[in-house]
C-alpha positions in Angstrom: -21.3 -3.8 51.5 -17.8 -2.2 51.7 -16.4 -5.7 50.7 -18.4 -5.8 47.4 -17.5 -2.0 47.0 -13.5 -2.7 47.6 -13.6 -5.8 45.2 -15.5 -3.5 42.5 -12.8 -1.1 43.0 -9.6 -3.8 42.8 -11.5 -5.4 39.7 -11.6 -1.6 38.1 -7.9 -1.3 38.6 -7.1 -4.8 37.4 -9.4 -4.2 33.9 -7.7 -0.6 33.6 -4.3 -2.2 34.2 -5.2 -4.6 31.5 -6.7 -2.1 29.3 -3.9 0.0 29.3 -0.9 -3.0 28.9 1.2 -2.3 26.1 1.3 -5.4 24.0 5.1 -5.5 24.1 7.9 -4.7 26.9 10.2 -2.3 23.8 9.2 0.8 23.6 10.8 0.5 20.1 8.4 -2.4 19.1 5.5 0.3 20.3 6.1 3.2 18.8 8.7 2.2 16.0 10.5 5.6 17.5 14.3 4.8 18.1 15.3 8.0 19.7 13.6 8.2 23.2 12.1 11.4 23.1 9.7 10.2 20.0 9.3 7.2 22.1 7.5 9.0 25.3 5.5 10.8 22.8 4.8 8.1 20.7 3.3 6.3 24.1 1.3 8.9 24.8 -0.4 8.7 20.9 -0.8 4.9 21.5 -2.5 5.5 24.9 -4.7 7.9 23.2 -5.4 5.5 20.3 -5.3 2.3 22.2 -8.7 3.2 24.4 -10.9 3.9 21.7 -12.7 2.0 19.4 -10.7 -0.7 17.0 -11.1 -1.5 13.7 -13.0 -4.7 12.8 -10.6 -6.9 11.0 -12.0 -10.1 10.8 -8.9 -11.7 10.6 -11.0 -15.2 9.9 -12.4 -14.6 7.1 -9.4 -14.4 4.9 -6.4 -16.0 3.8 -3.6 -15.1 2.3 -2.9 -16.1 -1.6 -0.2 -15.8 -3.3 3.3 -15.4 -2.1 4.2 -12.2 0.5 7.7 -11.2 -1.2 7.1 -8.4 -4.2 8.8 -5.2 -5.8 8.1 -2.4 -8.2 9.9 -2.4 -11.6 10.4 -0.1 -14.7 12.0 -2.2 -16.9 9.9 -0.5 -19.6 12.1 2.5 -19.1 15.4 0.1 -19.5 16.2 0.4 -23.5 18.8 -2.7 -23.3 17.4 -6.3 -23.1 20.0 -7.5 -21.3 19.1 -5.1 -18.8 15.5 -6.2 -18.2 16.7 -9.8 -18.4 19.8 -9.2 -15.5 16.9 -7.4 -13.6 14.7 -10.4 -13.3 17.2 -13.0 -12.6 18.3 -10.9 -9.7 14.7 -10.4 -8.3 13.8 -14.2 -9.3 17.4 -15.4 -7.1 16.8 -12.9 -4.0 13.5 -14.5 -3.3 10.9 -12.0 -4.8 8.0 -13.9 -6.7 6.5 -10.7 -7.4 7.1 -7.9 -9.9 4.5 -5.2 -10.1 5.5 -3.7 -13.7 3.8 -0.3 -15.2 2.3 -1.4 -18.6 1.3 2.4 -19.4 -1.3 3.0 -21.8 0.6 6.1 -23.2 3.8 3.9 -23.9 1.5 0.9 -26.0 -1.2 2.8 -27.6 0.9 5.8 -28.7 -0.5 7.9 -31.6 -4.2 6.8 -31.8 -6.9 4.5 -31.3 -5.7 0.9 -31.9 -2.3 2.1 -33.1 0.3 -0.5 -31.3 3.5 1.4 -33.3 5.9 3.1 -31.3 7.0 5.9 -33.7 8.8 8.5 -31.7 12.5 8.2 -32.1 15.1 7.8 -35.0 16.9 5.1 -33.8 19.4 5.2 -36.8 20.2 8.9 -37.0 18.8 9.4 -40.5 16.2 11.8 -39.9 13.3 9.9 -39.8 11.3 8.4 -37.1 11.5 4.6 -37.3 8.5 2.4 -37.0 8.9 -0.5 -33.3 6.8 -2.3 -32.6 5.4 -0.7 -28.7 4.2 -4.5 -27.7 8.1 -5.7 -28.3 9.8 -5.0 -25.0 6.7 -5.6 -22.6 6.5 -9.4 -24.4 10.2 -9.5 -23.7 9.0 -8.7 -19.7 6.5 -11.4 -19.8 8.3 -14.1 -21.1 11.1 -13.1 -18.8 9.0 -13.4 -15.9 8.1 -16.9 -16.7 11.8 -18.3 -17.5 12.9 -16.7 -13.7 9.3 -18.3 -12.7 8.1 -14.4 -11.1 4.8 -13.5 -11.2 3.8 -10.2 -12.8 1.1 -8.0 -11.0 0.3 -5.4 -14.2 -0.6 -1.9 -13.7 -3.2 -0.3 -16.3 -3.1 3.1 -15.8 -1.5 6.4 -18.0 -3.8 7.7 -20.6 -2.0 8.8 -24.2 -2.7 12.5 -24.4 -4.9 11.3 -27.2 -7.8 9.9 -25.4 -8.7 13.7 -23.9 -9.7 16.6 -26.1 -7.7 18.4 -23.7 -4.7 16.4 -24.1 -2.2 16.5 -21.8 -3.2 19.8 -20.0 -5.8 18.0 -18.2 -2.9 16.3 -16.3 -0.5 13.4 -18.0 -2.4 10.6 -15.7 -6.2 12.2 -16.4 -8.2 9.6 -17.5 -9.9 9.5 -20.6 -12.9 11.1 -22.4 -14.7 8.2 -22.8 -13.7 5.3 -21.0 -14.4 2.5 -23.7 -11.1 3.6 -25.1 -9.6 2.3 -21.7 -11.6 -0.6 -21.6 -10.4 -1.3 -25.4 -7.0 -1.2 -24.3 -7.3 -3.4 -21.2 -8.8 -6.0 -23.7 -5.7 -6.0 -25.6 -3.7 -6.3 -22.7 -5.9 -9.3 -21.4 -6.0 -11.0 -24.5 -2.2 -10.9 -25.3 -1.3 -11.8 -22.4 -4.1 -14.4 -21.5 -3.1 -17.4 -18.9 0.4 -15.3 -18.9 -0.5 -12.7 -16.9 -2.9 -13.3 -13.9 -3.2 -10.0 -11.6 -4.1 -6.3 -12.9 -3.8 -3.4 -11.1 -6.1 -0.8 -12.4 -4.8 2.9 -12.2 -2.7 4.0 -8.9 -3.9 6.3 -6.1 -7.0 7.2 -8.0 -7.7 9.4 -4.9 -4.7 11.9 -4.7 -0.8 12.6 -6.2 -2.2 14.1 -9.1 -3.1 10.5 -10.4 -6.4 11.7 -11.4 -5.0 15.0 -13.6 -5.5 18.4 -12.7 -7.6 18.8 -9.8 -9.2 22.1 -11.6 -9.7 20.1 -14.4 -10.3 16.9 -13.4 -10.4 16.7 -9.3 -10.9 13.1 -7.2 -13.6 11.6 -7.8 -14.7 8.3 -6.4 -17.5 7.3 -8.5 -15.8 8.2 -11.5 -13.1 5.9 -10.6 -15.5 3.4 -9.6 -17.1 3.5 -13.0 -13.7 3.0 -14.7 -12.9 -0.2 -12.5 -16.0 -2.0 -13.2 -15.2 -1.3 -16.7 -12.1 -2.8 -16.8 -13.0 -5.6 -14.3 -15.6 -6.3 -16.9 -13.5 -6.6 -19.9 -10.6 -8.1 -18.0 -13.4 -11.4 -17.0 -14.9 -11.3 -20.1 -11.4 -12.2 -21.8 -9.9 -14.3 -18.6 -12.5 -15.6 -15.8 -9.6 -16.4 -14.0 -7.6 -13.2 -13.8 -7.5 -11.8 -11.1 -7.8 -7.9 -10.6 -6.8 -5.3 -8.0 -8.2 -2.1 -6.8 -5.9 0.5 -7.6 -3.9 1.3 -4.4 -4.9 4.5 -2.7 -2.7 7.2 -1.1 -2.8 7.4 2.2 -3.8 11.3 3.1 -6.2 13.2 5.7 -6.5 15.8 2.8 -10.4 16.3 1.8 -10.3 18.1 -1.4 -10.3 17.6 -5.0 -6.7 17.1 -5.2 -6.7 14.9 -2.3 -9.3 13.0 -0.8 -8.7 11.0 2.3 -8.4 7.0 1.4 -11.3 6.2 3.4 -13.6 8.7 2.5 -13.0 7.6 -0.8 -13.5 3.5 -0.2 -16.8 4.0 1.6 -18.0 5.9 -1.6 -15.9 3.2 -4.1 -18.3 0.6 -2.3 -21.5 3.0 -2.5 -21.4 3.6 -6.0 -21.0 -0.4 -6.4 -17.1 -0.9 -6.2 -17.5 -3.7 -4.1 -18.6 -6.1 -7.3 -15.6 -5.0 -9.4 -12.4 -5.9 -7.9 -11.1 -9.1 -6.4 -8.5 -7.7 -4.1 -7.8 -4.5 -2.2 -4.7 -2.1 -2.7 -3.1 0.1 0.2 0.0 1.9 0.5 2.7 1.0 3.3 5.0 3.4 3.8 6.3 4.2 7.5 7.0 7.7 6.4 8.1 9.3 10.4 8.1 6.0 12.2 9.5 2.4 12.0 7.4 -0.8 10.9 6.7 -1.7 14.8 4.5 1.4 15.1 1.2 0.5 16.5 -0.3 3.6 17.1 -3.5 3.5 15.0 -5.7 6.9 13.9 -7.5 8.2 10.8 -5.4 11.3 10.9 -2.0 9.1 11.5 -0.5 7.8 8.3 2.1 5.1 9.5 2.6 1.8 8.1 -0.6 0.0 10.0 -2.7 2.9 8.1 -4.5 -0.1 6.1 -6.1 -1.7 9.3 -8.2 1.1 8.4 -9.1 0.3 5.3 -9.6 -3.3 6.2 -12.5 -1.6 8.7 -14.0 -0.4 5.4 -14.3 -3.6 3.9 -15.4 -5.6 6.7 -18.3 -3.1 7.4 -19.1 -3.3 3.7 -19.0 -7.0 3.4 -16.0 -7.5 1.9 -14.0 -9.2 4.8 -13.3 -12.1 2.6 -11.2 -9.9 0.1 -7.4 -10.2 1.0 -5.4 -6.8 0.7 -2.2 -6.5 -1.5 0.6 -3.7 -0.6 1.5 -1.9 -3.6 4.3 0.3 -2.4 6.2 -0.2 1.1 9.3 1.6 1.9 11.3 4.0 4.2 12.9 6.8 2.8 16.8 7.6 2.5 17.1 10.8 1.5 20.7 12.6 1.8 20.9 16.0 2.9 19.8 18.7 1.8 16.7 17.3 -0.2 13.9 17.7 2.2 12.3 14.6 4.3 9.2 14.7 1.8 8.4 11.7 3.1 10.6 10.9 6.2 14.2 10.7 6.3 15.8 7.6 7.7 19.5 6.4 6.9 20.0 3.1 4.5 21.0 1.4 7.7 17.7 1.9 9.2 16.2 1.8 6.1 17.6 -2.0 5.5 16.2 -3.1 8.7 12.8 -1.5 8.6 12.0 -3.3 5.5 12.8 -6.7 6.6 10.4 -5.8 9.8 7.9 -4.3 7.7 7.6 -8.2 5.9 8.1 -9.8 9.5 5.0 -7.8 10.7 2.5 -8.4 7.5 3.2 -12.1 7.3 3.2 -12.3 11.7 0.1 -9.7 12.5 -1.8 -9.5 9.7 -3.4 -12.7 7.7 -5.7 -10.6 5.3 -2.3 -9.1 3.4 -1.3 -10.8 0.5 1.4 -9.3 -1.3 4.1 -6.9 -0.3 5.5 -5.0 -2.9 9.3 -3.3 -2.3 9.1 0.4 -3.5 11.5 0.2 -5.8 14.1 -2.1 -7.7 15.8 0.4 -9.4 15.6 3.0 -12.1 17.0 3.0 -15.8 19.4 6.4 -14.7 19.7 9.0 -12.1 17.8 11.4 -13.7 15.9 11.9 -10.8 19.1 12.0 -8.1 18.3 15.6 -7.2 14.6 14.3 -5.7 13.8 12.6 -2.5 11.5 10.4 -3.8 14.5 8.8 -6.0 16.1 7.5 -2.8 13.5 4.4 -2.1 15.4 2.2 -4.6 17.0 -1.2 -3.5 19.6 -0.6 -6.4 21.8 2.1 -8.0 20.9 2.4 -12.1 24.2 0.5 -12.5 23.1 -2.1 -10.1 25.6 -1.7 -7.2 23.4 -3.0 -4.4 22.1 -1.3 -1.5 21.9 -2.3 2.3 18.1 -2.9 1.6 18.7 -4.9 -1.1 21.3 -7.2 0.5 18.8 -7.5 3.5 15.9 -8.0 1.3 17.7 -10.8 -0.6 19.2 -12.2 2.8 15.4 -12.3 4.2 13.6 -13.5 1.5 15.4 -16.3 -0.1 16.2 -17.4 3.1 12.2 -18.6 2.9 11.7 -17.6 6.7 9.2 -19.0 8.9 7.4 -16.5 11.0 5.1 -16.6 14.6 1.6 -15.6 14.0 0.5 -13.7 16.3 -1.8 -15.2 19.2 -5.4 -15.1 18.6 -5.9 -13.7 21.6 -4.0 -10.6 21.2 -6.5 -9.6 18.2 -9.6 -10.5 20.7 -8.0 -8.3 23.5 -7.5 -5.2 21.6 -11.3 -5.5 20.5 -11.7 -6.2 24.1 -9.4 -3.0 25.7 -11.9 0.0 25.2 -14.7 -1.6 27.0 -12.6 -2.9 29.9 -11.0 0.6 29.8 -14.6 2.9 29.7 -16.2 0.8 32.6 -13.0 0.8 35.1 -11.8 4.5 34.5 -15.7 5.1 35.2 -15.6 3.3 38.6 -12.6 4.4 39.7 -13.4 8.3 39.0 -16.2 7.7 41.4 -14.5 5.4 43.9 -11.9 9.2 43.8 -15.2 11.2 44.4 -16.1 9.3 46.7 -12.7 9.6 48.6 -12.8 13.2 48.9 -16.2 13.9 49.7 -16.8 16.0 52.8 -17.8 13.6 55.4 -20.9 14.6 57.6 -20.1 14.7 61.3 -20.9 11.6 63.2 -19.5 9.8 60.6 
């Protein structure tokens, strides 16, 4: 008997050993924490997060479509051609075959209800507001996009302040009074741009940022979004059986208000109210924010770049596992001193190498991620200098390039060939809590047991 009982015990220790086994030797590659301090802490989070429950993934049940290398544009906001065109052929040669490109409702439909006439400036000083046409530079964008042979993933989103009796009080990215104006416009989008355009995004972060108006006005609200997706999924088919359309990507938050609504809160009651029928693909949100790309510590109140394994749970447990996931913004932030780290601060060093990790991990760990989109190419000017946010750009205004950019363009044209990982890595972190649970179990007793008073005689 106190064989069997010593060979429980030694098995106990083996399955915590194993529970407990970091699933790399770097510290770095653990915790994506560079400084050593951060990286005993940072062990002490994964050890917390490692024993409990994991996320179903389902890592079978999907491939990946598409092509992994994307980046956000504005080249609405550039006003010279040449500009838009110098942009694309520098995205097309670095070895993007993404752009996802803002085609803002506000900037098509300007004055009113089928009104496609951009009348707001006097381009030839004489007084009078001249008459563009609004559809002009975003066909310029499209056919761009097929001479560099990129791919355009097109986000519907902006209200004109015409579509709300409130107007633009209600918040500049409220959506409308009645959404059949929204489905109107995504129907002339579709049509115009049928078998040109494939993928549409509809809105962004639905579920926070202010991307749903003012949140006394107009607060979160899942259903209502979910309303507005089958809408324009609906229109979008009817026009194009073959376009595909995206979720709009949701900000990753622990926030429950109705400013701010935590991301999975918000996707268990997207698929609820029937969300599940009205998109083809899921949209997360990748930034590392406080920690590098290697981070695997994994917690709903964690937001780190692996925060979308937690939406992936969501879709599996809905039945949605064969739904791939695009990224619609990834990036580490370079913000100079003294703006404040709004959302991390990291130097363009650190920020080059994080981002070719961040595409080394998504196309080596995780098969259900499509596309990863860069946040961002560039902007039109630096307007926007004296905010943190303006520091995630690849590329000054005037095009000088960036250490991200030059690693970016290194990376991806380079067409790299990546490891997956191991099967059974994925089947032993399912596996870890319940080797973990049992052996800590037995080997709390086998400790009682130990220092137990012993009778005399004994």
């Amino acid at each position: 008997m106190q064989q069997i009982w010593k060979l429980i015990v030694g098995l106990a220790v083996l399955g915590l050993v194993v529970a407990l086994c970091p699933p790399t030797t770097s510290l770095y590659d653990l915790t994506g924490e560079e400084e050593w301090p951060g990286q005993l802490l940072g062990v002490g989070h994964w050890l917390n997060t490692a024993v409990r429950p994991q996320p179903l993934l389902a890592p079978d049940k999907v491939t990946k479509g598409a092509g992994l290398f994307g980046v956000n544009t504005f080249l609405q906001q550039e006003a010279e051609p040449a500009k838009r065109e110098l942009s694309m052929q520098l995205i097309s040669a670095a070895g993007f075959q993404f752009i996802r490109q803002e085609f803002p409702w506000e900037d098509i439909e300007i004055h009113g209800k089928g009104d496609f006439v951009d009348r707001r400036n006097d381009l030839d000083g004489d007084g009078v507001a001249d008459e563009v046409d609004a559809w002009a530079k975003y066909d310029q964008i499209v056919d761009l996009a097929e001479q560099y042979d990129v791919q355009i993933l097109a986000r519907l989103d902006n209200p004109p302040a015409w579509t709300r009796v409130l107007t633009d009080t209600i918040g500049t990215y409220a959506p409308p009074d009645d959404y059949a104006d929204f489905g109107d416009f995504v129907t002339a989008v579709a049509q115009r741009y049928q078998h040109r355009i494939t993928y549409y995004q509809i809105w962004n972060e639905p579920n926070g940022n202010l991307e749903w108006g003012n949140p006394d006005l107009s607060p979160v609200n899942p259903e209502a979004y979910t309303e507005l997706l089958c809408l324009a999924y609906q229109r979008i088919k009817a026009v194009d059986p073959q376009a595909v359309v995206l979720a709009g990507a949701l900000t990753p938050t622990i926030e429950v208000s109705g400013r701010n609504l935590n991301d999975l809160i918000f996707l268990q009651r997207m698929y609820a109210a029937g969300a599940g029928d009205c998109f083809d693909i899921m949209s997360a949100q990748g930034y590392g924010l406080f920690s590098g790309p290697t981070d695997q510590r994994l917690r709903p109140t964690v937001i780190n770049y692996p925060h979308h394994l937690l939406i992936r749970d969501v879709m599996v447990r809905n039945g949605d596992a064969a739904k791939p996931i695009w990224v619609s913004e990834m990036a580490w932030n370079a913000a100079p001193e003294p703006l404040p780290a709004s959302y991390g601060r990291v130097t363009e060093t650190q920020q080059a190498a994080y981002a070719v990790e961040a595409y080394q991990r998504a196309a080596a760990d995780w098969p259900w991620i499509g596309v990863v989109n860069y946040w961002f190419f560039k902007r039109a000017a630096d307007w926007e200098k004296d905010q943190s946010w303006y520091y995630f750009r690849l590329m000054e205004p005037d095009f000088t390039p960036l250490p991200a950019w030059d690693a970016l363009a290194a990376y991806a044209s380079a067409n790299p060939v990546v490891m997956a990982m191991p099967r059974w890595v994925g089947v032993w972190m399912r596996v870890r809590p319940f080797l973990f649970l049992p052996s800590l179990a037995i080997l709390f007793y086998a400790l009682l047991r130990r220092l137990a008073p012993r009778e005399i005689g004994d």
